[in-house]
C-alpha positions in Angstrom: 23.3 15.3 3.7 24.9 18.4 4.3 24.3 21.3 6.5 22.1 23.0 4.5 19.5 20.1 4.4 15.6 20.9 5.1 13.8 18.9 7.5 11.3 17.7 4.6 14.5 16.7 2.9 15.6 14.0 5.6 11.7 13.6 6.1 11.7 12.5 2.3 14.9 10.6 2.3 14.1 8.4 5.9 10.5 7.4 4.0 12.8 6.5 0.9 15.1 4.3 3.2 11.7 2.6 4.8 9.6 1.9 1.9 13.4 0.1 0.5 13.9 -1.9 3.3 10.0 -3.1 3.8 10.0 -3.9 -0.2 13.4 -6.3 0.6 11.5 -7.3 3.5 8.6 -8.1 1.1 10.4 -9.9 -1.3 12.6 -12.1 1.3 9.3 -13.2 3.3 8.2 -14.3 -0.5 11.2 -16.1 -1.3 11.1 -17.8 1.9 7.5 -18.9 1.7 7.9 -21.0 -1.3 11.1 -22.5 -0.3 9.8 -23.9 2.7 7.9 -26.8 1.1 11.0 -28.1 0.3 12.6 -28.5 3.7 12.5 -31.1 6.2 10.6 -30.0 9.3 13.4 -28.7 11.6 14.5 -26.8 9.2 10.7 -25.2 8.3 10.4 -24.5 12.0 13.4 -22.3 12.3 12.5 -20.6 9.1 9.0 -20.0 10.1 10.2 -18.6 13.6 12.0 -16.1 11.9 9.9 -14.7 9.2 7.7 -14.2 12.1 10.7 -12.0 13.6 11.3 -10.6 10.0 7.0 -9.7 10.3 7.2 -7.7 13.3 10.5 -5.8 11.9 8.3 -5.1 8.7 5.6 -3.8 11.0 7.7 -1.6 12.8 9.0 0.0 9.9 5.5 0.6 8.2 4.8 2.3 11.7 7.5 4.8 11.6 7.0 5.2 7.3 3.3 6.2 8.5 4.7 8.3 11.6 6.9 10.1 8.9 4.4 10.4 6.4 2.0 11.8 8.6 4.7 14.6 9.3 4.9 15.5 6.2 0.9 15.7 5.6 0.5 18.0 8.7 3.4 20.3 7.3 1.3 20.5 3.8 -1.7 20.5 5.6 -3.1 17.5 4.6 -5.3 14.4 6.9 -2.8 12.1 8.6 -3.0 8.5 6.7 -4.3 6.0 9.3 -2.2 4.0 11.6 -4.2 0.9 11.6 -2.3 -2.1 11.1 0.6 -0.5 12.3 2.5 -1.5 16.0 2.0 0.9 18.3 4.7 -0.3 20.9 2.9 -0.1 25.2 4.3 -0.4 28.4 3.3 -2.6 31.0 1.5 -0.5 33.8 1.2 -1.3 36.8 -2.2 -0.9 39.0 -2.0 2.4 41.1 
């Protein structure tokens, strides 16, 4: 990037970077998957804890691909995609 870059260009090249890392993500929680009949049960547990941990990265990042996305829709004036199935991160509040 350079100083001369648009806003739609980082826009474009942030959504790239997403959609890469959530199609590694993709194929890693695959890979895992079918490995895991083959492991003793220890082992199976701590791989299962952390493609849950892996699942709630991959979420995020299909929350802020969507965020992005729907940038780029309002600049071109087009409907924002839906968030559903996305995380929307809340904070604890407290009663008043």
């Amino acid at each position: 990037m350079t100083a001369e870059t648009t806003l739609r260009e980082v826009n474009a090249y942030s959504i790239q970077a997403l959609e890469a890392l959530i199609a590694d993500i993709d194929a890693l929680r695959a890979s895992a998957r079918g490995a895991t009949l083959e492991q003793d049960y220890p082992t199976a547990q701590v791989m299962g804890q952390a493609l849950s941990s892996i699942a709630g990265v991959r979420m995020q990042l299909e929350t802020r691909r969507v965020a992005l996305e729907n940038v780029r829709r309002g600049w071109d004036g087009e409907e924002p995609l839906s968030a559903a199935g996305t995380f929307t991160p809340t904070l604890p509040v407290s009663p008043a």
